[in-house]
TIVO-2410 file (N, C-alpha, C; in nm, 3 decimals):
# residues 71
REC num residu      c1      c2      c3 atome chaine
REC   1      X  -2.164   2.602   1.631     N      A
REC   1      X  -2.088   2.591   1.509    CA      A
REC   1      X  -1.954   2.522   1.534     C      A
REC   2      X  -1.873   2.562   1.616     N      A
REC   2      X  -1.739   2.502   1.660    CA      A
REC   2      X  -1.797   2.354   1.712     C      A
REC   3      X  -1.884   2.338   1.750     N      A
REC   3      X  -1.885   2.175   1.814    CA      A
REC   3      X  -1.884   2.059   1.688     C      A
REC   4      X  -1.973   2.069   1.563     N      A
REC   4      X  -1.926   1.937   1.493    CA      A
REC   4      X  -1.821   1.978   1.431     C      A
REC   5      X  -1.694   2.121   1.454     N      A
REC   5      X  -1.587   2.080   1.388    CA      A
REC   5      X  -1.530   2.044   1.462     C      A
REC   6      X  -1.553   2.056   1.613     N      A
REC   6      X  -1.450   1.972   1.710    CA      A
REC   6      X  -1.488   1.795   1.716     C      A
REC   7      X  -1.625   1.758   1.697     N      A
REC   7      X  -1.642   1.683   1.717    CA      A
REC   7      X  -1.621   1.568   1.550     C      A
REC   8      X  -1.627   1.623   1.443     N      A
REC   8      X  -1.571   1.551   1.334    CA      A
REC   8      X  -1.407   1.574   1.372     C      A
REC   9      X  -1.337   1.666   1.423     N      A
REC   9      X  -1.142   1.593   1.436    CA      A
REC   9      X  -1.126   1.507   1.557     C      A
REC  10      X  -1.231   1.493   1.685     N      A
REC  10      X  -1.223   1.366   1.737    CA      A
REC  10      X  -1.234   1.281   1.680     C      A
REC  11      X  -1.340   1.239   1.556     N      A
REC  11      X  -1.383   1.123   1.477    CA      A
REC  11      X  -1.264   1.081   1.385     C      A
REC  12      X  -1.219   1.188   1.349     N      A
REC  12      X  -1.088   1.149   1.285    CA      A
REC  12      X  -0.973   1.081   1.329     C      A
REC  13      X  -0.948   1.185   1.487     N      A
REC  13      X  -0.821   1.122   1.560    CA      A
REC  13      X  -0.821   0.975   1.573     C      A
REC  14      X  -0.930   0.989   1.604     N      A
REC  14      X  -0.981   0.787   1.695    CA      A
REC  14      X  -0.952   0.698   1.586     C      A
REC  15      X  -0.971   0.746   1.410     N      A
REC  15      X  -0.972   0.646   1.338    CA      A
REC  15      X  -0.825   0.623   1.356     C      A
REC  16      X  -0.708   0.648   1.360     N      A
REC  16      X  -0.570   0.671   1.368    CA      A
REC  16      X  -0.559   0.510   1.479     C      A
REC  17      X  -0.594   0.517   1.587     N      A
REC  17      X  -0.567   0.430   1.652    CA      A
REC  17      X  -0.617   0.254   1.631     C      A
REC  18      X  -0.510   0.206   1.612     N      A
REC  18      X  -0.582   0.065   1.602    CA      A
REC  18      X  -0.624   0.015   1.723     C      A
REC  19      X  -0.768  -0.111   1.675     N      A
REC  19      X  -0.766  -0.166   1.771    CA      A
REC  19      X  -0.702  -0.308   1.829     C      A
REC  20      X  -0.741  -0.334   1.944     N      A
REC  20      X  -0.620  -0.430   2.016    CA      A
REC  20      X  -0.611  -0.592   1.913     C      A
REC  21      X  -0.552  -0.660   1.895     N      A
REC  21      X  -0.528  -0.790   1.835    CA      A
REC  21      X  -0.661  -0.837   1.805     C      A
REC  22      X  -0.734  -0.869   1.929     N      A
REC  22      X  -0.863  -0.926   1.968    CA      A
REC  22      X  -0.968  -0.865   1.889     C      A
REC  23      X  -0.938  -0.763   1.835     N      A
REC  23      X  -1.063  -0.665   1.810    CA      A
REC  23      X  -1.054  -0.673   1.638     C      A
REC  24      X  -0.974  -0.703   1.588     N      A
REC  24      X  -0.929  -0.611   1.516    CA      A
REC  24      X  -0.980  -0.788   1.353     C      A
REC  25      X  -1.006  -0.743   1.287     N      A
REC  25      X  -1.161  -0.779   1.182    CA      A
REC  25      X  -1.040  -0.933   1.092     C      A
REC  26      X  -1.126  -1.024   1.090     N      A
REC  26      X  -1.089  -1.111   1.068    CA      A
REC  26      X  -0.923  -1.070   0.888     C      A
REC  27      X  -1.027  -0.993   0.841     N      A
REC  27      X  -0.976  -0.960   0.707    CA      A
REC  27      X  -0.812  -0.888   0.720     C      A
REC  28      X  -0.777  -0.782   0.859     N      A
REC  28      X  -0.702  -0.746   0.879    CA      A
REC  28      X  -0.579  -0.911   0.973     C      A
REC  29      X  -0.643  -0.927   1.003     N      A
REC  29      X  -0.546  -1.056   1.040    CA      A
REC  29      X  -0.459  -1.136   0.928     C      A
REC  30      X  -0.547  -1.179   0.848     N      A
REC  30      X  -0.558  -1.252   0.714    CA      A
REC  30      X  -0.454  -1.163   0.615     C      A
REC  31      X  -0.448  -1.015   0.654     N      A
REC  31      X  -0.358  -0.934   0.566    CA      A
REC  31      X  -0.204  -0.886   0.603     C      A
REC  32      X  -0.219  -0.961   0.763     N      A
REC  32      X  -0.106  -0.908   0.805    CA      A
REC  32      X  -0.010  -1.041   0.809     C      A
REC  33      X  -0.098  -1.139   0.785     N      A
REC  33      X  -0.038  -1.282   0.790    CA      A
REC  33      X   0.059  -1.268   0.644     C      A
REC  34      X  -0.044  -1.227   0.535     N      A
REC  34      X  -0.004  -1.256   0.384    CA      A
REC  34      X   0.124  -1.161   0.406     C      A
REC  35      X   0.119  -1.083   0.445     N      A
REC  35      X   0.275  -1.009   0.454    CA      A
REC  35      X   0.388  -1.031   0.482     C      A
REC  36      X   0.313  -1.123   0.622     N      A
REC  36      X   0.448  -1.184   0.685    CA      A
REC  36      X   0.517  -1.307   0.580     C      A
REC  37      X   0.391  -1.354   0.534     N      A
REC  37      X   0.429  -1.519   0.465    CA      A
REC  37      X   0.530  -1.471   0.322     C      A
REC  38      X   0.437  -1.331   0.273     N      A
REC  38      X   0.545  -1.244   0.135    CA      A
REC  38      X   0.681  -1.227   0.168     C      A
REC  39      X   0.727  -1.180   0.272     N      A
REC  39      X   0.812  -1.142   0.355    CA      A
REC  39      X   0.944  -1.252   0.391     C      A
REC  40      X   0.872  -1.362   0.426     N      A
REC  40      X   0.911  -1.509   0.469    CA      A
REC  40      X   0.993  -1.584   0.344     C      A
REC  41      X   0.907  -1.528   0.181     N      A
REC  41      X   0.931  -1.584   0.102    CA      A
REC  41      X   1.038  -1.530   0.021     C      A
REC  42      X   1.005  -1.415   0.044     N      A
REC  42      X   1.101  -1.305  -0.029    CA      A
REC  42      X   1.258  -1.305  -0.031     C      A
REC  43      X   1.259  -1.320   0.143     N      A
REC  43      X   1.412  -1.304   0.183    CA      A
REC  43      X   1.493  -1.409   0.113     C      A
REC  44      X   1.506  -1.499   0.141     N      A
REC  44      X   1.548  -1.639   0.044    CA      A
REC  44      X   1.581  -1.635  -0.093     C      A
REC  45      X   1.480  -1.558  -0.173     N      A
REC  45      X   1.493  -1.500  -0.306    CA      A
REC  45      X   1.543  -1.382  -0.300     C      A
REC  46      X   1.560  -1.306  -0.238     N      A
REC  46      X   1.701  -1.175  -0.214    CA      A
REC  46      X   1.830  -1.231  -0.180     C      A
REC  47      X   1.832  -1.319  -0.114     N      A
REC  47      X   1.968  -1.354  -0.062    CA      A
REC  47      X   2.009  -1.418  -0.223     C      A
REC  48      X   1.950  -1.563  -0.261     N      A
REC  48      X   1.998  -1.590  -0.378    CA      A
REC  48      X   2.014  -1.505  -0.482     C      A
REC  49      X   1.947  -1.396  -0.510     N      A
REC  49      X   1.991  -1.300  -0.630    CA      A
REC  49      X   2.131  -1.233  -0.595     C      A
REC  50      X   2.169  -1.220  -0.442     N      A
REC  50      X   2.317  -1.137  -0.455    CA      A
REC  50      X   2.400  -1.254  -0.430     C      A
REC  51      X   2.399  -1.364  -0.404     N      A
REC  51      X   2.492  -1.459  -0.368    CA      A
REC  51      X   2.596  -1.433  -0.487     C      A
REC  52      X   2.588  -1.437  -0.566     N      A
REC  52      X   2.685  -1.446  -0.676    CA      A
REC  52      X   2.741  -1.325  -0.672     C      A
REC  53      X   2.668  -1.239  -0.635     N      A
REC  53      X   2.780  -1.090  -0.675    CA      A
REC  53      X   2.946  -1.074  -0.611     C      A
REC  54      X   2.965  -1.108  -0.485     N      A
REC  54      X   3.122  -1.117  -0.500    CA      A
REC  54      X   3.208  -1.222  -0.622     C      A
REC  55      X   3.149  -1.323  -0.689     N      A
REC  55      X   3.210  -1.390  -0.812    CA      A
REC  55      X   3.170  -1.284  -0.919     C      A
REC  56      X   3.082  -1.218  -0.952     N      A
REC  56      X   3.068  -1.138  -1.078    CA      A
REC  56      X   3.165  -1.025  -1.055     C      A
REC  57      X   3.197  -0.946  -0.914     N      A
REC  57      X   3.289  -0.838  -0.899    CA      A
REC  57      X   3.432  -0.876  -0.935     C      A
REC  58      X   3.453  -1.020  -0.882     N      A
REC  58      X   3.617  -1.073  -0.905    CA      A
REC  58      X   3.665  -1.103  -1.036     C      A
REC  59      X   3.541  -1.150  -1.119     N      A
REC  59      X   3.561  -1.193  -1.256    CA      A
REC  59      X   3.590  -1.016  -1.310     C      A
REC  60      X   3.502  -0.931  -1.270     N      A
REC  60      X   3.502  -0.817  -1.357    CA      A
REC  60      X   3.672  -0.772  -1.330     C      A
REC  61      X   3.721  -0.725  -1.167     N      A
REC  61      X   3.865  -0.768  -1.170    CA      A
REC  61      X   3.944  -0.787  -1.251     C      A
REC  62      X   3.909  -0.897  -1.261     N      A
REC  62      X   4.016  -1.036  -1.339    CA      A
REC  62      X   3.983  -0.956  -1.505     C      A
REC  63      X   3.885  -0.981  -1.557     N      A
REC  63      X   3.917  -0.923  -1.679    CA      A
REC  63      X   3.998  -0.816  -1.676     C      A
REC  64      X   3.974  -0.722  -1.600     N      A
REC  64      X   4.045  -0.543  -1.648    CA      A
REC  64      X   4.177  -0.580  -1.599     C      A
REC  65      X   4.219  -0.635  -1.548     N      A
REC  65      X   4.333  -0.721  -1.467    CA      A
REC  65      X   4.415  -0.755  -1.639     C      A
REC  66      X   4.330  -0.820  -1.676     N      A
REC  66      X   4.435  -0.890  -1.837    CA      A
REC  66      X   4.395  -0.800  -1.922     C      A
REC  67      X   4.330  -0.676  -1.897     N      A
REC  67      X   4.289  -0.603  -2.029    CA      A
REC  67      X   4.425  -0.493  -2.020     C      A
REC  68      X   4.470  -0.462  -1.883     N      A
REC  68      X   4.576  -0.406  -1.838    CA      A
REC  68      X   4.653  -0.430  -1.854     C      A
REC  69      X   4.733  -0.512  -1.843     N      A
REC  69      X   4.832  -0.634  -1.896    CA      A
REC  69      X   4.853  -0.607  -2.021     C      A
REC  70      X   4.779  -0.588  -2.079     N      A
REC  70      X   4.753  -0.588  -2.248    CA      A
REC  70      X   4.745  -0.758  -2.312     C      A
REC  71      X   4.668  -0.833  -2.244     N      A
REC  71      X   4.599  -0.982  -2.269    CA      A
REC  71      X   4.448  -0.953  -2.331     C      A
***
């Protein structure tokens, strides 16, 4: 009785481990590529979305700056 429950949590453990580069199924290659290339593309389009934020913080500044003033 104890042996296929020991022997189904070996079956389990083993799935945990990947296998080496070489081994490992054309489809998983192909998925780790698309990640990298998402990844590749992404950054570029993060950087340009905050580029502007130190000019949007200074302008905000600058307004409360003349709203203070009483301008």
């Amino acid at each position: 009785m104890r042996m296929p429950i020991l022997l189904a949590c070996l079956a389990l453990g083993a799935c945990d481990i990947a296998p080496p580069p070489e081994r490992q199924s054309e489809a998983a290659r192909k998925a780790a590529e698309h990640t990298e290339l998402r990844d590749a593309i992404q950054q570029p389009i993060d950087r340009a979305k905050t580029a502007n934020d130190p000019n949007v913080q200074a302008d905000q500044a600058r307004e409360k700056a003349l709203e203070d003033a009483g301008g």
